[in-house]
KOLRO-162132 format. One record per residue (C-alpha): residue number from 1; y, z, x; residue in one letter. Coordinates in steps of 0.2 Angstrom, whole numbers, plus 2048, in hexadecimal, padded with zeros to 3 digits. Each point is the difference from the previous one (the first is absolute). Layout:
<voke k="NUM" py="Y" pz="Z" px="X" r="A"/>
...
***
This chain:
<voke k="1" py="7A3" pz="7C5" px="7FD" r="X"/>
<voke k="2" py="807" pz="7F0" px="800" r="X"/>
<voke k="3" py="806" pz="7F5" px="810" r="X"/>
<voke k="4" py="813" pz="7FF" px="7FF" r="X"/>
<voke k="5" py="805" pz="7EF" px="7F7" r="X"/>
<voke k="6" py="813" pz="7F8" px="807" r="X"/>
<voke k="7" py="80C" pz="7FC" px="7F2" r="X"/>
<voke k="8" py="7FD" pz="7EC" px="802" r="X"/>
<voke k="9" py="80F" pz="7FE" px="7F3" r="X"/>
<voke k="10" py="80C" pz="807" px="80F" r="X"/>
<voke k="11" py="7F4" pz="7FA" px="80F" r="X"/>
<voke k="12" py="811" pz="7F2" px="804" r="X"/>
<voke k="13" py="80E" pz="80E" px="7FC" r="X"/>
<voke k="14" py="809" pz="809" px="80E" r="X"/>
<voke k="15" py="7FD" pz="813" px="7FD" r="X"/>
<voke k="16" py="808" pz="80F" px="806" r="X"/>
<voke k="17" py="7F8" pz="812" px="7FE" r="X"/>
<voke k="18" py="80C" pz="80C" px="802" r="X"/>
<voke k="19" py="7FC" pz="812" px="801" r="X"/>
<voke k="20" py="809" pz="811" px="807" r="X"/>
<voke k="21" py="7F9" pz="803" px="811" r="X"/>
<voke k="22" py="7F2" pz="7FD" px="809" r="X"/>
<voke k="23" py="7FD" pz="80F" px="80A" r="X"/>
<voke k="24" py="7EF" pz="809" px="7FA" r="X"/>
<voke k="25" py="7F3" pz="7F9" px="7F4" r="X"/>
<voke k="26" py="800" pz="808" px="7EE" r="X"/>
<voke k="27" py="7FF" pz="7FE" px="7EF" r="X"/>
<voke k="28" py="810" pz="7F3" px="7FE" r="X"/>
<voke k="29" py="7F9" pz="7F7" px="810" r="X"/>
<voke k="30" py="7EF" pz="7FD" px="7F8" r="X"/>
<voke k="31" py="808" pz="7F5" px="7F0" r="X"/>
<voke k="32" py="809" pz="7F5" px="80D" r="X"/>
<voke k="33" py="7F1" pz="7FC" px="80A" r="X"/>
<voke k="34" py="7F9" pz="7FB" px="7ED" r="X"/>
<voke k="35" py="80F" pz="7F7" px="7FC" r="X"/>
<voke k="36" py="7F9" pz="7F7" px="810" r="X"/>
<voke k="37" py="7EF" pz="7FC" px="7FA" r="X"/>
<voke k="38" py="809" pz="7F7" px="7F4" r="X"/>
<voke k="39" py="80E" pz="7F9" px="80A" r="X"/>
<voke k="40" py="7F8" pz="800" px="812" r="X"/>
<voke k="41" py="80F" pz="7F2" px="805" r="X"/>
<voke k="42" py="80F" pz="80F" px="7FC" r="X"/>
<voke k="43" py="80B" pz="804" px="80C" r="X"/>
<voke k="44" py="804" pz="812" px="801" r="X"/>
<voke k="45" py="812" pz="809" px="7FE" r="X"/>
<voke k="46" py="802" pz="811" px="806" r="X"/>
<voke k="47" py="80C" pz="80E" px="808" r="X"/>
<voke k="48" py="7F7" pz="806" px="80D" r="X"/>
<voke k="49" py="7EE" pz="7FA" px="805" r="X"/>
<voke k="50" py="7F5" pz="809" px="810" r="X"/>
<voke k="51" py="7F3" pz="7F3" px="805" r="X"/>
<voke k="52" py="7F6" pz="80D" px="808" r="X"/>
<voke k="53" py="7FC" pz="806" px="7EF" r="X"/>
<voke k="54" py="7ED" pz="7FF" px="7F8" r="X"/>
<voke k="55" py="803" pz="7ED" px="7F9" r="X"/>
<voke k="56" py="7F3" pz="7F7" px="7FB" r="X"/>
<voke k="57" py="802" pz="7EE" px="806" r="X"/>
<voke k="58" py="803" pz="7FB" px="7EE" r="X"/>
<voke k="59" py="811" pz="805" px="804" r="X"/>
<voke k="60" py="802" pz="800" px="814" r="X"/>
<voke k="61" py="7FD" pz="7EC" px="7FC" r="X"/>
<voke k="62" py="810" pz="7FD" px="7F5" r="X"/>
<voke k="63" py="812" pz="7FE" px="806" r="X"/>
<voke k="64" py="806" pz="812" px="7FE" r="X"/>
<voke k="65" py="813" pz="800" px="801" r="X"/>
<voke k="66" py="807" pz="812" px="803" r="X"/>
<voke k="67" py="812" pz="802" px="7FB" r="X"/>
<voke k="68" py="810" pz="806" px="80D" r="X"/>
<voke k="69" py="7FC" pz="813" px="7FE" r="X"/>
<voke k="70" py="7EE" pz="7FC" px="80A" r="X"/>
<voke k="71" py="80C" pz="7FD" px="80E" r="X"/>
<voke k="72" py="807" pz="813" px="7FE" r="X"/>
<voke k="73" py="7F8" pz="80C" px="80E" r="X"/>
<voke k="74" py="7F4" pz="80C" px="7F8" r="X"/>
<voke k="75" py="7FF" pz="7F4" px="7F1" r="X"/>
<voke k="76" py="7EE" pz="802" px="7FD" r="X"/>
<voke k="77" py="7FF" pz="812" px="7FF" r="X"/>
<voke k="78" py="80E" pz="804" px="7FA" r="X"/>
<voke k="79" py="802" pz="7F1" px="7F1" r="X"/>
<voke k="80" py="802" pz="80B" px="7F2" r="X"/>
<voke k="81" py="80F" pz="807" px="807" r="X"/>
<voke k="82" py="807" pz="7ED" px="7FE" r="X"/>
<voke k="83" py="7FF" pz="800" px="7ED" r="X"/>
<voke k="84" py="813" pz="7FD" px="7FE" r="X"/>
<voke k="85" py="801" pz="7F0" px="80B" r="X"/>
<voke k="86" py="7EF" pz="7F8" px="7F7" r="X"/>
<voke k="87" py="809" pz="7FA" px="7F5" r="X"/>
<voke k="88" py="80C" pz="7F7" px="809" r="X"/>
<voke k="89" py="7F0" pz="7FA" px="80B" r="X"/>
<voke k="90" py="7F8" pz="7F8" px="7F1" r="X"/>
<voke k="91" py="810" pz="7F8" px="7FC" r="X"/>
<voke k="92" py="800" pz="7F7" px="811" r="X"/>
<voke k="93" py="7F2" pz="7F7" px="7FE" r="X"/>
<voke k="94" py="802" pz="7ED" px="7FD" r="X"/>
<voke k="95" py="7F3" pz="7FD" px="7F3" r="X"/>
<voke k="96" py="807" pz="7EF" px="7F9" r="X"/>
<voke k="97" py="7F3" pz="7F7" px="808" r="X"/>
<voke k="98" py="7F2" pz="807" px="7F7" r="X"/>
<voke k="99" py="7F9" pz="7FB" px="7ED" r="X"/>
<voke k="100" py="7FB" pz="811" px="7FA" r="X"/>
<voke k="101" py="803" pz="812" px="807" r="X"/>
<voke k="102" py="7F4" pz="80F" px="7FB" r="X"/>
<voke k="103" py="807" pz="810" px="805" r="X"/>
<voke k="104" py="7F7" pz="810" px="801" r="X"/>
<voke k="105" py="80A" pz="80C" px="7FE" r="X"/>
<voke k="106" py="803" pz="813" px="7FC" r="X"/>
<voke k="107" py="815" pz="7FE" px="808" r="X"/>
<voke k="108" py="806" pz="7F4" px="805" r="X"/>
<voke k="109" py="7F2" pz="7F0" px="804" r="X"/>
<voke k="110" py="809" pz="7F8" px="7F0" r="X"/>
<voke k="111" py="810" pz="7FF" px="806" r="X"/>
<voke k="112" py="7FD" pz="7EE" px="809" r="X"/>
<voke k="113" py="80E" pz="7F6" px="7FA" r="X"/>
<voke k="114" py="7F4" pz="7F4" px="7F6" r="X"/>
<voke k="115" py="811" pz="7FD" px="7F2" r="X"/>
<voke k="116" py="810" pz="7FC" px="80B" r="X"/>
<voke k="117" py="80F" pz="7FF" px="7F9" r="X"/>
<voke k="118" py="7FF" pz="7EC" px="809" r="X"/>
<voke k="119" py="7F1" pz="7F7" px="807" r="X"/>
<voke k="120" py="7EF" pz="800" px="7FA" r="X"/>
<voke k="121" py="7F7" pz="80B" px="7F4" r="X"/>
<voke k="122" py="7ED" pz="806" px="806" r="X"/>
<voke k="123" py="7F5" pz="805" px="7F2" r="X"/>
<voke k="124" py="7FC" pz="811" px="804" r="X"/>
<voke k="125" py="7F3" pz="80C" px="7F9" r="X"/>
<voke k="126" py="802" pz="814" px="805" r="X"/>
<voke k="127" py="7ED" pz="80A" px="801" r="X"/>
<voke k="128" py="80A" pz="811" px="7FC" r="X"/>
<voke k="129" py="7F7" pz="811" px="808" r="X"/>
<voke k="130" py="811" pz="808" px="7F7" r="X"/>
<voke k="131" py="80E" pz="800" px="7FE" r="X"/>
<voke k="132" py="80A" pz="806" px="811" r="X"/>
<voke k="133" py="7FD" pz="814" px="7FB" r="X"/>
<voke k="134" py="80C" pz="806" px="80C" r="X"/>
<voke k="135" py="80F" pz="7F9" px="7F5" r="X"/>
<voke k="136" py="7F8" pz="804" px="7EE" r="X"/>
<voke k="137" py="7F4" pz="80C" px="800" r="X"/>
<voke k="138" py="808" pz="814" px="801" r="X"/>
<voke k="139" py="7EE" pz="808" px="802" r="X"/>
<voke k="140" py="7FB" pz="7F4" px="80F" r="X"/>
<voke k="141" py="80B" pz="80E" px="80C" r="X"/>
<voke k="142" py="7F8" pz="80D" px="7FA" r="X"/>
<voke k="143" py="7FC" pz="80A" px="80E" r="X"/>
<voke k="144" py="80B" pz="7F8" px="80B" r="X"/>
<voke k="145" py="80A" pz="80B" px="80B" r="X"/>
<voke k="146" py="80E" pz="7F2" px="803" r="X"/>
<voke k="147" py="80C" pz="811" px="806" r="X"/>
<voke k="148" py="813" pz="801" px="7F8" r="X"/>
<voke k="149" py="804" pz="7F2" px="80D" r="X"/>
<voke k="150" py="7F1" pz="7F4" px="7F9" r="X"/>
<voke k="151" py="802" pz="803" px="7EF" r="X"/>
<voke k="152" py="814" pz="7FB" px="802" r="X"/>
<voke k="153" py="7FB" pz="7F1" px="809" r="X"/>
<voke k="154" py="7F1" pz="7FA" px="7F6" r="X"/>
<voke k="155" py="80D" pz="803" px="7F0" r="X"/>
<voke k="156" py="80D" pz="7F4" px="807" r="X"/>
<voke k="157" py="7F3" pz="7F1" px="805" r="X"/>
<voke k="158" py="7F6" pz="802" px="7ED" r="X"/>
<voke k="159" py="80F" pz="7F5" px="7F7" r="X"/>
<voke k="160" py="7FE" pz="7F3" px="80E" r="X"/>
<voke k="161" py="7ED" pz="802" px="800" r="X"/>
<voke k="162" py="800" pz="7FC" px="7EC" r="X"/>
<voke k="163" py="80F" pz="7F2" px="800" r="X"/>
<voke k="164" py="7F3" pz="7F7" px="80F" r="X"/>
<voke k="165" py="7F0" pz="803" px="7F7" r="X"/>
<voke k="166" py="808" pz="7F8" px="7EE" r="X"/>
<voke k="167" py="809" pz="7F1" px="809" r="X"/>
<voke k="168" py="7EE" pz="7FE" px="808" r="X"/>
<voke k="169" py="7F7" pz="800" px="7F0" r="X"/>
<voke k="170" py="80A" pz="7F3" px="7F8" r="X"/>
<voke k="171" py="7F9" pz="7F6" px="811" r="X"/>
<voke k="172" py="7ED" pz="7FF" px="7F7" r="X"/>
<voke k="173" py="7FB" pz="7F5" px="7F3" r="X"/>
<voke k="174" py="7F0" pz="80B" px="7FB" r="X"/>
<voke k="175" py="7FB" pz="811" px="801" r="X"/>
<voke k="176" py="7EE" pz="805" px="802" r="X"/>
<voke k="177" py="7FE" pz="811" px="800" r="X"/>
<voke k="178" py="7F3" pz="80D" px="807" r="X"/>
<voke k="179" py="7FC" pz="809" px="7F1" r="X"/>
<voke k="180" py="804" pz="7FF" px="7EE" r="X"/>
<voke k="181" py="80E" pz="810" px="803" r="X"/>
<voke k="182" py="808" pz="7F4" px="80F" r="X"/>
<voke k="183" py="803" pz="7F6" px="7F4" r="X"/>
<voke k="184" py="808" pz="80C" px="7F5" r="X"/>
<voke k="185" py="80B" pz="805" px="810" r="X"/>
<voke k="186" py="804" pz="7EE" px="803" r="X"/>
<voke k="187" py="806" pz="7FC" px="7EE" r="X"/>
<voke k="188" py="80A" pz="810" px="801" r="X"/>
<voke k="189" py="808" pz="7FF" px="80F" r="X"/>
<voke k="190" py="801" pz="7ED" px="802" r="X"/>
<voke k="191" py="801" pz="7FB" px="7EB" r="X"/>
<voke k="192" py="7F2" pz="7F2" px="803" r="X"/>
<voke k="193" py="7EC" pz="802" px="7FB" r="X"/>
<voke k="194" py="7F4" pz="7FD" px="80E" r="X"/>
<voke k="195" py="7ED" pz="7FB" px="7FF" r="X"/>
<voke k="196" py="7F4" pz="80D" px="807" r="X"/>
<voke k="197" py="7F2" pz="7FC" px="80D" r="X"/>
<voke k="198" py="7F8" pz="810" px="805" r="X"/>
<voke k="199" py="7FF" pz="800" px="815" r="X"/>
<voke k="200" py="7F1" pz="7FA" px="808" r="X"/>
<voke k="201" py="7F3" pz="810" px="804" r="X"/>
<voke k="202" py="7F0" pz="7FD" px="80C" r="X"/>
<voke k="203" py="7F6" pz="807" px="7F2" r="X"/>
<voke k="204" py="7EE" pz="7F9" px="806" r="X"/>
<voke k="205" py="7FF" pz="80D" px="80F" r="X"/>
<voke k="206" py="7FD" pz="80C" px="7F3" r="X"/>
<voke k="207" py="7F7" pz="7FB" px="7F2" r="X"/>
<voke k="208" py="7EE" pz="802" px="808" r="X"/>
<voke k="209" py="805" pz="811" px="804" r="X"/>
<voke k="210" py="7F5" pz="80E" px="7FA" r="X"/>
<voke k="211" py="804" pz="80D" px="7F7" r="X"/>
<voke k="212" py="7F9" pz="811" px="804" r="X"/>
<voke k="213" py="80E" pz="80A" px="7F6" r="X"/>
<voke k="214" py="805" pz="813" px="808" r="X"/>
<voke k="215" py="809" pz="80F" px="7F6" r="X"/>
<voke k="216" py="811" pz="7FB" px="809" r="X"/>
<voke k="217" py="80F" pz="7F5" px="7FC" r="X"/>
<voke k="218" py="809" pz="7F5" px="80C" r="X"/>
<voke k="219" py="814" pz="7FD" px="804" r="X"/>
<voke k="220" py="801" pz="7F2" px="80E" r="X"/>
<voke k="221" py="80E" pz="7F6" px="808" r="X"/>
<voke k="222" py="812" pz="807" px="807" r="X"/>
<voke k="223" py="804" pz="810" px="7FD" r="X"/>
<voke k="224" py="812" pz="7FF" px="7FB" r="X"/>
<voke k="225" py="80B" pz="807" px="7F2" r="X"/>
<voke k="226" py="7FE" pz="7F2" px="7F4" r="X"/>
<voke k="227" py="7EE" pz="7FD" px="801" r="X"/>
<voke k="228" py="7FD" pz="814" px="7F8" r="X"/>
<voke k="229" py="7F4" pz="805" px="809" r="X"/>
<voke k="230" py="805" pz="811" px="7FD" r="X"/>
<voke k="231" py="801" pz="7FF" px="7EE" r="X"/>
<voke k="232" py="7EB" pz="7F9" px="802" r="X"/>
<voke k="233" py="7FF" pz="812" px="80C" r="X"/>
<voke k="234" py="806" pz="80B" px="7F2" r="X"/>
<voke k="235" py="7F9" pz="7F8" px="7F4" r="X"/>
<voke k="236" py="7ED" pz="804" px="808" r="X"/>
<voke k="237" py="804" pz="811" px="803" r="X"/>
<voke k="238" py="805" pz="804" px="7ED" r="X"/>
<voke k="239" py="7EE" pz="7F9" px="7FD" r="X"/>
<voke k="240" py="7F9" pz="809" px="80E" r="X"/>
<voke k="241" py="7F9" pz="7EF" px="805" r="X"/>
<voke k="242" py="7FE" pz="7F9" px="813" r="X"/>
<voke k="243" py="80A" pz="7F0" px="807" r="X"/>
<voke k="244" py="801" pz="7F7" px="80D" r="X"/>
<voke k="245" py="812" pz="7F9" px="806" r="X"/>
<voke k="246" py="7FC" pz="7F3" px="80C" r="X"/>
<voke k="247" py="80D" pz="7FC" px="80B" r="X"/>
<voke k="248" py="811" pz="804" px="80B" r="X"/>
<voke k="249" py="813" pz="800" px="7FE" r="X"/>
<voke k="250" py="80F" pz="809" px="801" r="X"/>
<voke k="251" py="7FB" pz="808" px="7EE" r="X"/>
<voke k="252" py="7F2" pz="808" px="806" r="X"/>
<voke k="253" py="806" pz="813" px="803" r="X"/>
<voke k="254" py="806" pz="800" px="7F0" r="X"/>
<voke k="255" py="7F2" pz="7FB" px="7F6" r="X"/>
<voke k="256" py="7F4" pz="80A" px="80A" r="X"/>
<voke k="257" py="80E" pz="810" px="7FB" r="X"/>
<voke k="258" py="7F9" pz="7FE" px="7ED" r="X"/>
<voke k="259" py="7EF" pz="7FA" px="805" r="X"/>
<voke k="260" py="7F2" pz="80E" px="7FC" r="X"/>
<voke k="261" py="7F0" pz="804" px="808" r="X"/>
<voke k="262" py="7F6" pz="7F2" px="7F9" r="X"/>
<voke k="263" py="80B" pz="7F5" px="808" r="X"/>
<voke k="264" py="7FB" pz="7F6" px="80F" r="X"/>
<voke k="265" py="80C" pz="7F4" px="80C" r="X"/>
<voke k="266" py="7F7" pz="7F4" px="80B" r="X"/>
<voke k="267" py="80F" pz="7F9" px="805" r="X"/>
<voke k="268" py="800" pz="7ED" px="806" r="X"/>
<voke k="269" py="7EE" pz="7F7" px="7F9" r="X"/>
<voke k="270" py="7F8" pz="7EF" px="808" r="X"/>
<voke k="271" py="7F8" pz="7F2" px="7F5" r="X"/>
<voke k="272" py="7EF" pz="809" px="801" r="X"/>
<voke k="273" py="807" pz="810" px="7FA" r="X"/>
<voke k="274" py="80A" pz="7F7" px="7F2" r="X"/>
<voke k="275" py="7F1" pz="7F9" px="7F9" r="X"/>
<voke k="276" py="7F6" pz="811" px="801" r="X"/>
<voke k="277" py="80F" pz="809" px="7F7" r="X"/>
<voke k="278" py="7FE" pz="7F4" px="7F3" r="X"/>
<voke k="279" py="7EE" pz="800" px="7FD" r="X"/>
<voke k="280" py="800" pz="814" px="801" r="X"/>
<voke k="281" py="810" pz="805" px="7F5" r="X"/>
<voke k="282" py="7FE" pz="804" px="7ED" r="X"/>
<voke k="283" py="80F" pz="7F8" px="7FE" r="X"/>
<voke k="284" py="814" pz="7FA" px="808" r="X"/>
<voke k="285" py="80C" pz="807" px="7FC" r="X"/>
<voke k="286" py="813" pz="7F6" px="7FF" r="X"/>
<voke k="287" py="80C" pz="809" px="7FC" r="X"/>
<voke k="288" py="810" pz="7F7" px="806" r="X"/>
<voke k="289" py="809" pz="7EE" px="7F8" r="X"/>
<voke k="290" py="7FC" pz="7F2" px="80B" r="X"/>
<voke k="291" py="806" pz="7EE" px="7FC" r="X"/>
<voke k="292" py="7EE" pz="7FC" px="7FE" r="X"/>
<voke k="293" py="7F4" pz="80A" px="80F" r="X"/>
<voke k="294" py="7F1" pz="7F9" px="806" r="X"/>
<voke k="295" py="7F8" pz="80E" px="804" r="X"/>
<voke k="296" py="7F8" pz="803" px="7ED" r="X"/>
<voke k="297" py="7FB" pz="7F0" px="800" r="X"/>
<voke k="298" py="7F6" pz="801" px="80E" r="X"/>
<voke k="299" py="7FA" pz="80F" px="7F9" r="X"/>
<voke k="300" py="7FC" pz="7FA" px="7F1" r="X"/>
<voke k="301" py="7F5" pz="7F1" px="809" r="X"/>
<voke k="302" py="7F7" pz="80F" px="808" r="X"/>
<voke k="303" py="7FB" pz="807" px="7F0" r="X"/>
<voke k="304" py="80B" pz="80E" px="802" r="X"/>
<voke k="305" py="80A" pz="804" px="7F1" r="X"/>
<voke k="306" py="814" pz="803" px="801" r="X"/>
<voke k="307" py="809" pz="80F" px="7F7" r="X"/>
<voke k="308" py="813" pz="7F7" px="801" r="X"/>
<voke k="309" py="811" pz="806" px="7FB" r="X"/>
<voke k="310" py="803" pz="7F3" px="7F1" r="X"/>
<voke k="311" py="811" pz="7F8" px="808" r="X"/>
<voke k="312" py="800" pz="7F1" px="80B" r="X"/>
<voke k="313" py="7F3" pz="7F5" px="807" r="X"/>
<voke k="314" py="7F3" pz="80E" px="7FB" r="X"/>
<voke k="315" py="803" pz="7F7" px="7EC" r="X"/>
<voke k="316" py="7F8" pz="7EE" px="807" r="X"/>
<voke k="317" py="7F1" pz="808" px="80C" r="X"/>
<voke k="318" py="7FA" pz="80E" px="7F7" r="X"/>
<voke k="319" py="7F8" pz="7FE" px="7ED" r="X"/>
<voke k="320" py="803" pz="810" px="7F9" r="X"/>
<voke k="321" py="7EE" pz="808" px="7FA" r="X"/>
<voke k="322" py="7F5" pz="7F1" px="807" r="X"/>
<voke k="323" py="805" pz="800" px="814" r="X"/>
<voke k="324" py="80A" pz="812" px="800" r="X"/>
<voke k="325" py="80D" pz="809" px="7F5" r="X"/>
<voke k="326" py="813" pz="7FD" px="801" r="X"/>
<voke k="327" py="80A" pz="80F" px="7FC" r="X"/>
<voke k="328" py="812" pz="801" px="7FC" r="X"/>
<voke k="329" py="807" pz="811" px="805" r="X"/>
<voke k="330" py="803" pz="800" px="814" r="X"/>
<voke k="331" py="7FD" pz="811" px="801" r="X"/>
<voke k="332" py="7F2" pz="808" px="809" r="X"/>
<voke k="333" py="7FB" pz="809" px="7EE" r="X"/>
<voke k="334" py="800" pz="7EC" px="7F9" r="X"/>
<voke k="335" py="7F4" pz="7FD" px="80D" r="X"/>
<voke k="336" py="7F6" pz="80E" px="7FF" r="X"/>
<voke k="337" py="7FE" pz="7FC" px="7ED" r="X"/>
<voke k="338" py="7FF" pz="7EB" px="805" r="X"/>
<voke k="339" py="7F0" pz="808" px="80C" r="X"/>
<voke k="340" py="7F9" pz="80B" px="7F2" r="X"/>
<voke k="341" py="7FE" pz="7F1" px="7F3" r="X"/>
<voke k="342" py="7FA" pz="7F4" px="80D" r="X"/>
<voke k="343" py="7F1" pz="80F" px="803" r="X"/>
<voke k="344" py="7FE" pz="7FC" px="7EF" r="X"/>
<voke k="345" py="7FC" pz="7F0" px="802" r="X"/>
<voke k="346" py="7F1" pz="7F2" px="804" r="X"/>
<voke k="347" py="805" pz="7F3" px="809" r="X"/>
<voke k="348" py="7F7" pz="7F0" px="804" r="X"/>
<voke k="349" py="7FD" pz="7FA" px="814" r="X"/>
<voke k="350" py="7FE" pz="7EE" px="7FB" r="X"/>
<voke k="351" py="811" pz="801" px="7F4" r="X"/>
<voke k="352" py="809" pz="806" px="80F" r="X"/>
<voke k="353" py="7FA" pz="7F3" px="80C" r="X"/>
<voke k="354" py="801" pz="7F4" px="7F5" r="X"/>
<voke k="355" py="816" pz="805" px="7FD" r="X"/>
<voke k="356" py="802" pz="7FE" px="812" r="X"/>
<voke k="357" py="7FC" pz="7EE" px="801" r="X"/>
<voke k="358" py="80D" pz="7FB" px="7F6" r="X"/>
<voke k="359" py="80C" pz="803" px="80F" r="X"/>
<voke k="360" py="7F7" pz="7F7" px="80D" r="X"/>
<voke k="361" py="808" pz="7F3" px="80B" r="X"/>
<voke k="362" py="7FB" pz="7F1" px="7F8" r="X"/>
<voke k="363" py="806" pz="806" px="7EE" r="X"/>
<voke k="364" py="810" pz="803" px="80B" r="X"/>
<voke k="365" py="800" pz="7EF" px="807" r="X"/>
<voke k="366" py="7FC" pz="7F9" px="7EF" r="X"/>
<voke k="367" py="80D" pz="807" px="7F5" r="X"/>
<voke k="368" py="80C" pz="7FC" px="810" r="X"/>
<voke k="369" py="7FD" pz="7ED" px="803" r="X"/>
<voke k="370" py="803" pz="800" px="7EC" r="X"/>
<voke k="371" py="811" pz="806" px="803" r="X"/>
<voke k="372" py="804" pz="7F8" px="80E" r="X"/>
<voke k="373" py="7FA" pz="7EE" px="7FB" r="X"/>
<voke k="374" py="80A" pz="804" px="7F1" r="X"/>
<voke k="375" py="811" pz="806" px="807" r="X"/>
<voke k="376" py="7FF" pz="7F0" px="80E" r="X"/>
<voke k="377" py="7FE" pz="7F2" px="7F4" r="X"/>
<voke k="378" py="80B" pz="7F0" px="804" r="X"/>
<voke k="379" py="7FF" pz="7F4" px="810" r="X"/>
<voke k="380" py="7FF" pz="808" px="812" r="X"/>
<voke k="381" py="811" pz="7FD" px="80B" r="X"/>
<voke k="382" py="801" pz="7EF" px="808" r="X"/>
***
């Protein structure tokens, strides 16, 4: 790996990062501290920020400027109940002093008032995780048990939602999203076309990772409705094959209902067990959409092929019949029938490995310092 390289085209331009929340490290949260590598003089923009969290200094270093609703008792464990004021916070924000605004957003992070009506335009540049999925996407509730008095609510807010995520959109200059079917999203909700830089995956803690292969497949991360777990359950027991469902959440009961005999929970899994997992399963299994998903990546570094429903981030990760198979019936029969032509197949360890570098930070800093350097042109504010 690379050392991280600053953008010296912007090294004299004020920056703003602006992102959700800052409450628990995850997947959103490593592309900022990327976006940081690039631009170690931002300033960050957020809702709600707990400095108690697991920062690296990287970030702890930089002005972090929380928005009003940080102010609000319980904010911090409570934020996600704060989603219709967000947008409102972002508003709030003074950004006129700044050259260039990237946002990282998946709701409302974009909706920084970069184009007033009066005063100064900011170039802004939006790194888009998706668009906000509570407003356009009906399968993201799935599962959800929002009750009569929830769902009456949630059905009067989704106008407002949808008129404050299209006012904010028309706020970014350029779009870069996540994976090629975020882009497809943001053209089709939005009407604009967005460049596609794939997110940043730690890829070099597993490529020296032997393989020791075992007659089970693998299922890892949360165990909720739209991640399918159950579908990857049944699946195995109309093979009569054994799985392993690595992981906790509020799906769990459910999916262990249609589970069979060869199927084993583990529930929660450290680091150490991850790795093991991956060097011992014949294969993971993804069965859900995800706006791009790291998990087959890291996978796929490992050596381990990926069996992927063929929808969503799974088209840019996976290389169907070199690093696993994509399917495209979502049932568990397609994936019965996606496992029994992957058992038909020889795949190559070094092909595999060799995939999963192509989405390593530095090709993510790379393709973003193009893009940035790019959208940020003209003379830096007196």
């Amino acid at each position: 790996m690379t050392d991280p390289a600053p953008i010296t085209a912007l090294a004299d331009r004020r920056v703003a990062i602006s992102h959700e929340w800052l409450t628990i490290p995850g997947g959103s949260e490593k592309v900022v501290l990327a976006l940081l590598d690039l631009l170690p003089h931002a300033e960050i923009l957020t809702t709600v920020y707990d400095p108690d969290g697991p920062w690296p200094r990287a970030l702890t270093d930089r002005p972090i400027h929380p928005s009003f609703l940080d102010r609000l008792p319980g904010a911090r464990e409570h934020y996600p109940k704060l989603l219709p004021l967000m947008d409102r916070a972002f508003r709030a924000f003074d950004v006129s002093g700044y050259d260039l605004v990237v946002s990282s957003n998946h709701a409302n992070a974009k909706n920084v008032r970069t184009h007033p009506r009066r005063g100064r335009q900011v170039r802004h540049v939006c790194y888009c995780h998706t668009p906000m999925r509570y407003a356009w996407d009906p399968s993201f509730l799935e599962g959800e048990d929002l009750g009569r008095v929830g769902g009456l609510v949630f059905r009067a807010l989704l106008g407002r939602l949808r008129r404050a995520d299209l006012r904010g959109a028309r706020q970014v200059d350029e779009f870069v999203a996540n994976s090629t079917f975020v882009a497809e999203r943001i053209r089709s909700t939005y009407g604009v076309p967005a460049h596609v830089v794939h997110p940043p995956v730690d890829v070099d803690r597993f490529l020296d990772a032997p393989r020791v292969p075992e007659d089970f497949y693998l299922v890892f991360g949360r165990v909720v409705p739209y991640k399918k777990a159950d579908v990857a359950a049944a699946a195995c027991e109309l093979l009569g094959r054994d799985v392993v469902i690595a992981g906790t959440g509020r799906d769990l009961d459910r999916v262990r209902a249609v589970a069979g005999s060869g199927a084993r929970f583990p529930g929660r899994v450290d680091d150490a067990e991850v790795a093991s997992l991956f060097s011992r399963a014949r294969a993971l299994l993804f069965p859900g959409t995800e706006d791009f998903g790291i998990v087959p990546v890291e996978a796929q570094a490992a050596g381990l092929p990926v069996i992927a429903y063929g929808v969503g981030g799974a088209r840019d990760s996976v290389v169907d019949g070199v690093t696993g198979v994509l399917y495209d019936d979502p049932s568990p029969a397609g994936l019965a029938a996606a496992i029994e032509r992957f058992e038909g197949l020889t795949l190559r360890d070094e092909d595999l490995r060799a995939h999963a570098r192509g989405f390593a930070p530095e090709v993510f800093r790379d393709r973003m310092a193009a893009v940035l350097t790019g959208t940020a042109g003209g003379q830096a504010r007196p």
